[in-house]
N, C-alpha and C positions, 0 to 999 in steps of 0.2 A: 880515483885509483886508476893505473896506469891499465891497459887492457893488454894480457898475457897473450903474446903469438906464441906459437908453435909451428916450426917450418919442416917440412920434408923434401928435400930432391929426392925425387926414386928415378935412377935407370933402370938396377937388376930386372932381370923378369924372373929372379928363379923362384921357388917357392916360396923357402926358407927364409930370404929378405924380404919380398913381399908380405907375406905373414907376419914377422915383426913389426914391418911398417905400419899397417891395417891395428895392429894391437896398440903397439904408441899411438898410432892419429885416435884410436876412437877411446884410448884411458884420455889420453891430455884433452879431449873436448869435451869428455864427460864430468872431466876435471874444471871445466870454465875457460880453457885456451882457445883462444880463436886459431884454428888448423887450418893449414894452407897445405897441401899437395899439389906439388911438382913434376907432371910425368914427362919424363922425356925415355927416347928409343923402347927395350924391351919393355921396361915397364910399361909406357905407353900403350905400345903393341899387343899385353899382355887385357889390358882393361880396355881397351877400343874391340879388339876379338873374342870377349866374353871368357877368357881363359884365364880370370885371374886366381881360381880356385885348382886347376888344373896342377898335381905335385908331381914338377917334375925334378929327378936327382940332379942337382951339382956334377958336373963332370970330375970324373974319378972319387966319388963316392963309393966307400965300404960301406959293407953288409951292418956296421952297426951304425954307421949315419942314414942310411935307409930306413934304420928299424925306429931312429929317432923322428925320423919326418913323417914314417907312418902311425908314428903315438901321438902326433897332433890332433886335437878333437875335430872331428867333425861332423858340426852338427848337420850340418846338409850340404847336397853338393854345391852350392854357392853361399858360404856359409860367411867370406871374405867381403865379395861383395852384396850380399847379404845386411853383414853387421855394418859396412860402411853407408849403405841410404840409410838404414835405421839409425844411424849416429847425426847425417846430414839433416834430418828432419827438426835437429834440435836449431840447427842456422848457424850452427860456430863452424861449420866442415867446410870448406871448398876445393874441389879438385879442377886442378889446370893442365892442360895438354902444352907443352912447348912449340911455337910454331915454326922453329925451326926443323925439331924433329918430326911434324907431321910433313911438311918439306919431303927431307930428306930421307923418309921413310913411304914416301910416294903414297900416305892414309890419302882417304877421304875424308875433307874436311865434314863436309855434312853429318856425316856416319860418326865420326873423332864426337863434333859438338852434341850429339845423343848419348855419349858414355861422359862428359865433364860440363862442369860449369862454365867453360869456355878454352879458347884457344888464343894464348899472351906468348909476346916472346920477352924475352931475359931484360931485357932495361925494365918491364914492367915486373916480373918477379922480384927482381931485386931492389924496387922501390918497396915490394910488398915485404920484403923481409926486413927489411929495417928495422932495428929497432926489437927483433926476437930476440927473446929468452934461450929459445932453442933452436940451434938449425941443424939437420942431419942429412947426409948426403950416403942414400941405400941403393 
């Protein structure tokens, strides 16, 4: 039987796509898909400075898209990347930093390779998606 990927590109850094991401990657690996995460820029930025739980609004957000992102459960303040080691521990999860956004974004690499499984640039992502079921770009 063929082995199901599931691919993610994440730039966004904002909450609200974050949070969906985190949700898809750890149903589809809980599911049997081998999960591949993609960070480049905010997103990146967002899980290399431990702020991946941190909800911050959408610019120009009304009062009831607020009231929507504050009815998100929260089980604890790192509850995102929390549920994301807890998913990685099963071996199907892998998150990857782009190395041209760690570049460009003038990270530390050392620092970068403590918050992912490594640090790839794009010819090597996109051999890794080949062949997905799923690719979604948040």
């Amino acid at each position: 039987m063929k082995e199901k990927k599931f691919i993610l590109f994440l730039h966004s850094g904002s909450y609200d796509k974050l949070y969906q991401a985190v949700m898809l990657a750890t149903t589809a690996a809980s599911m049997g898909s081998k999960v591949y995460i993609f960070l480049f820029f905010w997103a990146l930025e967002k899980f290399v400075n431990d702020t991946l739980d941190e909800i911050e609004f959408p610019a120009g957000s009304q009062d009831e898209h607020k009231q929507l992102l504050e009815a998100i459960p929260q089980g604890s303040s790192n509850m995102l990347r929390e549920l994301l080691d807890e998913v990685s521990k099963m071996g199907n999860l892998k998150i990857y930093a782009c190395s041209g956004a760690v570049k460009l974004m003038e990270l530390d690499e050392e620092l970068v390779k403590t918050k992912v499984n490594d640090i790839i640039g794009l010819p090597t992502m996109l051999k890794m998606a080949e062949g997905a079921e799923t690719q979604l770009f948040i």
